[in-house]
N, C-alpha and C positions, 0 to 999 in steps of 0.2 A: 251270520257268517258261516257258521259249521252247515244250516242247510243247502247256498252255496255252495259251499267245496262236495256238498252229496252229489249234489244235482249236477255238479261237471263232472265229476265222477260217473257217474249214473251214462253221462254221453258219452264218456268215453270207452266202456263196454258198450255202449248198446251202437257205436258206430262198424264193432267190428261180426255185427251178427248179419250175413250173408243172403245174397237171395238164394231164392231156394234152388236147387240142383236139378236136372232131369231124370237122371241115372241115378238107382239104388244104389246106397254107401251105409255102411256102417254107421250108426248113431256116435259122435263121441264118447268120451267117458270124462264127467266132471268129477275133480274130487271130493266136492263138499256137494256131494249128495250121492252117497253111498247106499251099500244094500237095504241096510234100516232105516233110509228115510222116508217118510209118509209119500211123499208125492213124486216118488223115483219112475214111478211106474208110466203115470205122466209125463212128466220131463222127456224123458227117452224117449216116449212114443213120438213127442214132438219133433225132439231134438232128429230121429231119424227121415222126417219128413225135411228137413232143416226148416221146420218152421222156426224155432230157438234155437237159438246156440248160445255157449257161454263168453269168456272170455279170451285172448289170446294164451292166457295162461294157464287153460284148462277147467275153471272156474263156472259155475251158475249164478254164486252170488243168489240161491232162494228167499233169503229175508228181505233183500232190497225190493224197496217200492218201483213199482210201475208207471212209466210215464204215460201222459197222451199218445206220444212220438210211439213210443215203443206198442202200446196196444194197438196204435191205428194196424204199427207191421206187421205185429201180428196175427190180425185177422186178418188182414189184406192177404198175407200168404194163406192161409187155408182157404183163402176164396179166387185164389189165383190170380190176383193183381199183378196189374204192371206197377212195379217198385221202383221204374224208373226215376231219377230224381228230376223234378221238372219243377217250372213256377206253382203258383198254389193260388187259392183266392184270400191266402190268410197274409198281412201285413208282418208279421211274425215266421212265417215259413219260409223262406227262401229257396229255391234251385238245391242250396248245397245242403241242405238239412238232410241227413241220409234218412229220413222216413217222408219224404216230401208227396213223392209219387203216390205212397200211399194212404198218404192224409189228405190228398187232395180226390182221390178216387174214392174215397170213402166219405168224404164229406159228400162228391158228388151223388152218393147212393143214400145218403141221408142215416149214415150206419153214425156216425160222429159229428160233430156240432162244433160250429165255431161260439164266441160271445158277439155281442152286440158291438161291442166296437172294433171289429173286424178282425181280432184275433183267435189265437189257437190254443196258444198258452201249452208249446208241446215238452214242455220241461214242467207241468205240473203235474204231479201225483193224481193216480186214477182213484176215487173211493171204489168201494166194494158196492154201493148203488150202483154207479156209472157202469160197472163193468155187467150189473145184472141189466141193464138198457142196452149195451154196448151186444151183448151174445144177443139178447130177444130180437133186436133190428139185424145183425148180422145172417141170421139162421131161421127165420123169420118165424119164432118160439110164439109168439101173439101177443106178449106181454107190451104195452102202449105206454103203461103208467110207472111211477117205481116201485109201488105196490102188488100190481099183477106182471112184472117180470119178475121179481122175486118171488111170485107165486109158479108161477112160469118154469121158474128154474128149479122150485122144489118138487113139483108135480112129475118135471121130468128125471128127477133122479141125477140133475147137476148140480145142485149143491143143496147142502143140509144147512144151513145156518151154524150159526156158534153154540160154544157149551152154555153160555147162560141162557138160550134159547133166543136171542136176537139175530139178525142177520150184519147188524154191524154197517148200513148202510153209511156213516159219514166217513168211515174209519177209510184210510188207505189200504190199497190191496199191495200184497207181496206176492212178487215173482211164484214162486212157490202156487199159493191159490190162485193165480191167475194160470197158470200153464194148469193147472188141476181142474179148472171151470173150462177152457176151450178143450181140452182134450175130452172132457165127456160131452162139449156140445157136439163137436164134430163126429164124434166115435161112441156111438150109443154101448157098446161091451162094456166103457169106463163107468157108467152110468151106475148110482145105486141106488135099487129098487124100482128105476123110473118104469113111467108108465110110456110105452113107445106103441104105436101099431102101425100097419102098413096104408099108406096114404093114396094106395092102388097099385096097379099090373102095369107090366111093360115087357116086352119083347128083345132078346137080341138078334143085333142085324149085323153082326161082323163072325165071319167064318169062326174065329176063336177070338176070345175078349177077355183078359186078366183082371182078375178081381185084384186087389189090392187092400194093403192093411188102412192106408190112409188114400185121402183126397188130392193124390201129387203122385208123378210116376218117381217121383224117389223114393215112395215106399215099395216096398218088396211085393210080388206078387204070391197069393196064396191060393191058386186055382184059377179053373179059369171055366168059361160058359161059352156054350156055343150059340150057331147061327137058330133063330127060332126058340129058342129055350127062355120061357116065360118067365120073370120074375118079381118079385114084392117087393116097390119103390119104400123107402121107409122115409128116406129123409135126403134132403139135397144139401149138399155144400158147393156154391161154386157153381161149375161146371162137372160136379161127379156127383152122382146118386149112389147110397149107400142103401146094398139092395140084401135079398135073401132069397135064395133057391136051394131046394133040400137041406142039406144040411154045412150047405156054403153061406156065408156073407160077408161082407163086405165094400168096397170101392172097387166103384167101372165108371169110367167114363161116359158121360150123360149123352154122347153123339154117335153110341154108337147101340143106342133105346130107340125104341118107338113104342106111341102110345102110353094112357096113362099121364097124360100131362108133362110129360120128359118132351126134351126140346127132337123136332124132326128132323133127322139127317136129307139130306139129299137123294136121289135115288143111286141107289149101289153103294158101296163101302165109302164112309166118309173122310176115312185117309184116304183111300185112293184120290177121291174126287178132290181132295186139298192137294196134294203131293201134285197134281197134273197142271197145275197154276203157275208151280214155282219152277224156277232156271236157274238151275247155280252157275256161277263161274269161276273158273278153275284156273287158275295165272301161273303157268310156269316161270318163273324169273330168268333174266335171260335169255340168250339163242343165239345161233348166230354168231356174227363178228361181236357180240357180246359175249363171253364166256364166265363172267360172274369170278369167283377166286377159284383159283386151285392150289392144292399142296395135298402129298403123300399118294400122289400119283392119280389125285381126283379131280375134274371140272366141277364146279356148280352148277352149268347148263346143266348137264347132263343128270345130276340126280335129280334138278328140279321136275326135269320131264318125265324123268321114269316113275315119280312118286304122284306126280300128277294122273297119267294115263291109269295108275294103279288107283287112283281115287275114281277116275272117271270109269273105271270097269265095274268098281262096287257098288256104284249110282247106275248102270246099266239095270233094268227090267224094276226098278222099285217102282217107278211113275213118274220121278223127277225129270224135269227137263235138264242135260247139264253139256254145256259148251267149253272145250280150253282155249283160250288164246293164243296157243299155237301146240301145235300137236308134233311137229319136225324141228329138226335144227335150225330154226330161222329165226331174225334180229327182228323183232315187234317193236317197236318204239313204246314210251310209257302213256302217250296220248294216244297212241293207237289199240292199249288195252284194254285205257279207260269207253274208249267209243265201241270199241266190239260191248262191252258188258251193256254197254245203255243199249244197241240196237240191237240186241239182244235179249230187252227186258228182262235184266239179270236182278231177281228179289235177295240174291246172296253174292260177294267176291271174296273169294281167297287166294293169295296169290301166295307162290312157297318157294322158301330161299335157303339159303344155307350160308351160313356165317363164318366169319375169317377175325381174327384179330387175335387168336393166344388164348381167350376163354374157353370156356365148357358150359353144357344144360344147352335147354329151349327156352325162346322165347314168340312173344306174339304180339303184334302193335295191330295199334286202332287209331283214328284219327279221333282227338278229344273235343275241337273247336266247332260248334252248331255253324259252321261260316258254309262254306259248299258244301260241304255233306253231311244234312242233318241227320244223320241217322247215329248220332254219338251215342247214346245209350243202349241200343241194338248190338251197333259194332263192338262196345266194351263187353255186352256179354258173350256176341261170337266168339271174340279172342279168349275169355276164360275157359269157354266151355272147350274148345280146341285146347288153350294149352294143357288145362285139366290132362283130357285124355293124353295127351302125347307125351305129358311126363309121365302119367301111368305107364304107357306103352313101351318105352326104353327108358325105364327109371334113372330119368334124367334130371340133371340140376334143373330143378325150376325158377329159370330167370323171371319167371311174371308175365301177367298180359301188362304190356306198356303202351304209354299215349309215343304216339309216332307221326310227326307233321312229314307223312310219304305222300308223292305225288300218287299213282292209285290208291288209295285211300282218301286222302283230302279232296279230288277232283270227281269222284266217285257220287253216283247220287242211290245209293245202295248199302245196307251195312257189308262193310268192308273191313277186313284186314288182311295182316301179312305175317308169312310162320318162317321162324330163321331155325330148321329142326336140329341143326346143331356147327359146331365150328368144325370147319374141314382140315383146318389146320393144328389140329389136337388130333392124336395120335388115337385115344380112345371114342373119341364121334367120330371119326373119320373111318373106322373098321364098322361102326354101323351106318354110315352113310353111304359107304359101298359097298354093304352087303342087300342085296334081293330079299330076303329074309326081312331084315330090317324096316326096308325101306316099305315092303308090303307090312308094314305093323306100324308106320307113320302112318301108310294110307288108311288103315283101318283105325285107327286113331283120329284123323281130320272127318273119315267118315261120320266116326260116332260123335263128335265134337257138334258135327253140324246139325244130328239126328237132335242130340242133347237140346242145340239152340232152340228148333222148332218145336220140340214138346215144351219146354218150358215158356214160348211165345203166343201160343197154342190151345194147351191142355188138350191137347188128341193124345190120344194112345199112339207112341210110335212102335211098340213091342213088336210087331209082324217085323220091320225094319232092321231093328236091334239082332233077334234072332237070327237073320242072314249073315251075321258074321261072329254072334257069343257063341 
């Protein structure tokens, strides 16, 4: 019974650990893992990539054991998985499992194993073997056996075994050494003693390319290399190669290498050539014999369009393609926005409104039902990664990305959603809904919102992008 009540325990932290972000942020700060603890150092390197996170209460919880569910996540995020939650091949996983997406991509890569009778078993305890299996097949250390990935993992300076000199293979791992074992697989500095060498040369082919602390653009960057400038592949993670040039190293993005066994961009700059694919569309709400609410002497048409064009000026000259559904005062019907965005082959919709009814904050809806527009799992991270930004941007109540059954959205075959940037009828949004000022710091907020979606959909470097407006 008592391990029961763990192991739902156990779910219910580990439902509220996050995918990961596109934009650098601050790591947390837990409180039960303060300056003196062993593996603080770890933790936080993760915690800033959000590869982990803790609890809603501030919490790590380092002694707690480690699940399947929770190891598959995360490694799946240091190798840049889609986390999307979707069915699985395990009779045991379900859709709703919040590590679904990535037990199912990861069994697909043969990194994790189901049993023989078709299960997953993602509420059981990881042993300390397992997880030496679990990094050798992730990072591809060579270790095959449990023998030689534990040989694997000490050669390279990721873990020393225990004090009585065992390594402890049946025991359970805790949070604690498990975020201590993938932080030095991914990030060779953590490493002690290991033996690392450079695995060959590679080239960069992007005008300027940010090295980075970790294998995610949410980590900070710490230098950067230019177009031509040779450097020492060491080790792959993902989609990012963790390189070394003079007295730089670190993470870059693996698309934007040549040569060297690093995967080949296209020819010319490999954002560019991605960015010139995609068509945003841009939905001003409203128009017309529509006038949306007003109160405190403001229309809704009218801030929707001006915050639009302001969005559609920032995506000028990046390489995006990007269309508004209406650029003037005129009444677009809602099946008429949804047909512009398809014959448009629109890969993104955002449609942007402004809200009435007595409250405060922003909010952002996504359609949740796979029925007409399956892009639910897309569309819920457009909506977060926008409202993210746009509460930062006028530190505004954060209403949430919400599930919204809207007709642009539901009828949509695109991720889609819709941004309500605040009530017009509240005295305090409504002095920044009709200020210019303002209204260009939503737009630059929907900007980086959408910037946000595609690196994390992705793994491109958006930085050249970013900088046109930090």
């Amino acid at each position: 019974m008592k391990r029961k009540i763990l192991v739902a325990f156990c779910l219910v932290l580990l439902a509220v650990w996050p995918m990961p972000m596109s934009h650098p942020q601050a790591a947390p700060y837990f409180y039960d893992v303060g300056t003196t603890h062993r593996a603080k150092n770890e933790i936080y390197y993760l915690a800033e990539g959000e590869i982990v996170l803790g609890s809603v209460s501030g919490h790590f919880y380092p002694a707690k054991y480690v699940t399947r569910a929770e190891a598959a996540a995360i490694i799946g995020r240091t190798l840049n998985f889609d986390g999307g939650q979707r069915d699985t091949r395990f009779k045991d996983v379900g859709k709703g499992n919040f590590a679904s997406g990535y037990i199912q991509e990861a069994a697909e890569r043969n990194i994790i194993n189901g049993y023989q009778d078709g299960t997953f078993r993602p509420d059981q305890f990881v042993t300390r073997g397992e997880m030496a299996l679990l990094i050798n097949r992730a990072y591809s250390l060579g270790g095959t056996t449990l023998s030689t990935a534990v040989q694997q993992l000490k050669i390279k300076g990721i873990a020393e075994g225990k004090a009585d000199g065992t390594f402890g293979e049946d025991e359970p791992i805790i949070r604690a050494d498990f975020a201590v074992f993938v932080a030095r697989a991914i990030n060779p500095q953590y490493r002690v003693n290991g033996q690392l060498t450079s695995t060959g040369q590679a080239v960069v082919n992007a005008s300027a390319l940010n090295v980075r602390r970790g294998p995610s653009t949410g980590y900070s960057a710490i230098g950067l290399l230019y177009k031509g400038q040779s450097v020492d592949v060491v080790h792959i993670v993902g989609n990012w190669a963790y390189v070394r040039a003079s007295d730089l190293e670190g993470f870059v993005s693996r698309s934007y290498l040549v040569d060297a066994g690093v995967s080949q961009p296209d020819e010319g700059d490999a954002l560019s050539n991605y960015v010139k694919t995609q068509t945003l569309i841009i939905d001003p709400g409203h128009g017309g014999s529509d006038p949306g609410a007003a109160a405190n002497g403001l229309v809704e048409k009218n801030i929707n369009l001006n915050v639009a064009l302001k969005v559609k000026s920032l995506f000028e000259n990046t390489g995006f393609n990007i269309a508004l559904t209406r650029e003037t005062d005129v009444f677009v019907p809602l099946s008429g926005r949804v047909s512009f965005a398809k014959e448009k082959g629109g890969n993104v919709f955002v449609s942007i409104h402004t809200n009435a009814g007595g409250g405060t904050g922003t909010e952002t809806y996504y359609y949740s039902a796979a029925g007409t527009n399956p892009y639910v799992e897309q569309s819920k991270k457009l909506a977060q990664c926008i409202q993210k930004r746009l509460v930062e941007a006028w530190n505004a109540v954060d209403r949430g990305a919400k599930r919204g059954n809207l007709h642009v959205l539901r009828e949509n075959n695109m991720p889609a959603v819709l941004v309500e940037l605040g009530f017009i009828d509240r005295a305090e949004d409504a002095e920044k809904l009709g200020s210019s000022y303002w209204q260009e710091q939503a737009a630059k907020a929907i900007y980086l919102g959408i910037l946000d979606y595609y690196a994390s959909e992705t793994g491109l470097d958006f930085q050249p992008l970013y900088d046109r407006v930090q």
